[in-house]
Residue, then its C-alpha position, 0 to 999 in steps of 0.5 A: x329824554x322825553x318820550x311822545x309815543x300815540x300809538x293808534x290804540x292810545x288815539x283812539x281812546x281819546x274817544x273817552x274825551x269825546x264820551x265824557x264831554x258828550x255826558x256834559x249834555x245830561x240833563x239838556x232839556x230841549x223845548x221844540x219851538x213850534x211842536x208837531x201838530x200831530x199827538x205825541x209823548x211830550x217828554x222823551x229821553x235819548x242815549x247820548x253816550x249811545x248816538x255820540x259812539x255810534x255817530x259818523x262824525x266820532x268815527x271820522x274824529x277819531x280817523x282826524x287825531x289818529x292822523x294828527x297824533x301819527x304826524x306828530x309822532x314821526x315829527x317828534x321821533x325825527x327831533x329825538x334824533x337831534x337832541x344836539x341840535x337848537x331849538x330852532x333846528x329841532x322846530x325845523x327839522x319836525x316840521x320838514x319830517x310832518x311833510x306828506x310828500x318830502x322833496x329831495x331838498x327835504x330830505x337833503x335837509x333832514x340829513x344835514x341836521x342828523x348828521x350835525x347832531x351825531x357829529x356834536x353827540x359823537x364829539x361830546x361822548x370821546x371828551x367824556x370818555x377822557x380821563x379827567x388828566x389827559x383834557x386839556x383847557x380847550x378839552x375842558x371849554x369843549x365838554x362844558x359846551x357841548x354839555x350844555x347844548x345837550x342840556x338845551x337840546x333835551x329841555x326844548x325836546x321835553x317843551x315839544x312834548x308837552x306842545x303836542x300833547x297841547x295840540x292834540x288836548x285842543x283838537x280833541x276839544x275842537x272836534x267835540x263841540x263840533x260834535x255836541x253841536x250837531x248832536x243838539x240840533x239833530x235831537x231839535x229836529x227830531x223833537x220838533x217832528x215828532x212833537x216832543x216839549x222835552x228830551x232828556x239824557x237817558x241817564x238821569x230820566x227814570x222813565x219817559x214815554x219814548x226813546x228817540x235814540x234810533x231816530x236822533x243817530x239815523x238822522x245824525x248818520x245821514 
C-alpha cells in the first residue's frame, strides 16, 4: 500500500530546495543602473546561501509547506482507511478530511465512506478465508469482484501519492522564485545605494572589496 508521511522535519528540510535554487544565482552580476554618486568599491559580493537561510521570507515558506504537507497527510491517511473505496469516493472523502473546520455533515460523510469500506474489506477478507470447496458460484464472482476493487482501490491510493508529492514539488518551486525574486531586487537596491557596478555570489568571487551581505538580509528582513 502507498505510504505519504511529511512529518514536520521531512517539510522543513525541503528548505534544501529552496538553498539549491537559491545557488542557481551564483555568478548573477547586477549593474546598478544609475550608481551612487558617492565613491565606493565598484564590485562587492554577497553570501547568497547565508541571506536565503537567514531570510523572513524562507522562514514563512517553510511555515506554508509545513502547513500544506500536514494537510495533505491527514487527507492522505483519511483515504489509506478507504482503500475499498472509488476513486471518486477516495477524492472526496480527502478533500472533506483537508477541511479546517468539518460541519456535522462532514463528519457525517467522512463516516459513511469508512464504514463502506470496512464493510467491502470485511466482506472480502471472510470469502478469502473460505477454503476453495465451500465458495459457491456467487462466492466465486463476489471474491473476484471485491479483489478487483481492492486493486482500484490501491492503484488510485498510489496515484494521490504521487499527486501530493507533485503539489508539494510545485509549491516548493513557486515559493522559491518568489524568494530569488525579492533577493535580486533587494541586492539592486543595496548596489545602487552604496554605488556598486557589480555584486557577486560569494562562492565563485575570490576576493571583493566588499561584502554586503548584512546590508542585503537587514533590508531583505524589513
Amino acid at each position: 500500500m502507498a505510504s505519504f508521511n511529511i512529518a514536520k522535519n521531512s517539510v522543513l528540510r525541503r528548505s534544501g530546495i529552496f538553498m539549491a535554487a537559491a545557488l542557481t544565482l551564483a555568478g548573477m552580476a547586477l549593474v546598478s543602473p544609475q550608481p551612487a554618486k558617492a565613491a565606493g568599491p565598484m564590485f562587492a559580493s554577497v553570501d547568497l546561501a547565508l541571506v536565503f537561510n537567514k531570510s523572513n521570507d524562507k522562514a514563512k515558506a517553510d511555515i506554508e509547506l509545513q502547513k500544506l504537507g500536514q494537510g495533505l497527510q491527514t487527507a492522505f491517511q483519511s483515504q489509506q482507511q478507504g482503500v475499498m473505496l472509488s476513486n471518486t469516493e477516495l477524492r472526496t472523502l480527502g478533500q472533506i478530511s483537508q477541511k479546517a473546520v468539518q460541519t456535522d455533515s462532514d463528519k457525517a460523510s467522512i463516516q459513511q465512506l469508512l464504514a463502506k469500506s470496512k464493510k467491502d474489506a470485511d466482506e472480502l477478507a471472510a470469502l478469502q478465508q473460505k477454503k476453495e470447496s465451500d465458495l459457491t458460484e456467487a462466492d466465486k464472482l463476489r471474491l473476484s469482484t471485491l479483489t478487483a476493487q481492492q486493486q482500484a482501490g490501491q492503484q488510485a491510493l498510489s496515484d494521490l501519492n504521487g499527486e501530493y508529492r507533485q503539489i508539494l514539488d510545485q509549491k516548493s518551486q513557486e515559493l522559491n522564485a518568489q524568494i530569488n525574486a525579492h533577493m535580486k531586487e533587494v541586492i539592486s537596491q543595496v548596489a545602487v545605494k552604496q554605488g556598486i557596478s557589480v555584486v557577486f555570489d560569494s562562492t565563485v568571487a575570490v576576493y571583493t572589496a566588499a561584502d554586503i551581505s548584512k546590508d542585503v538580509l537587514a533590508q531583505l528582513n524589513k
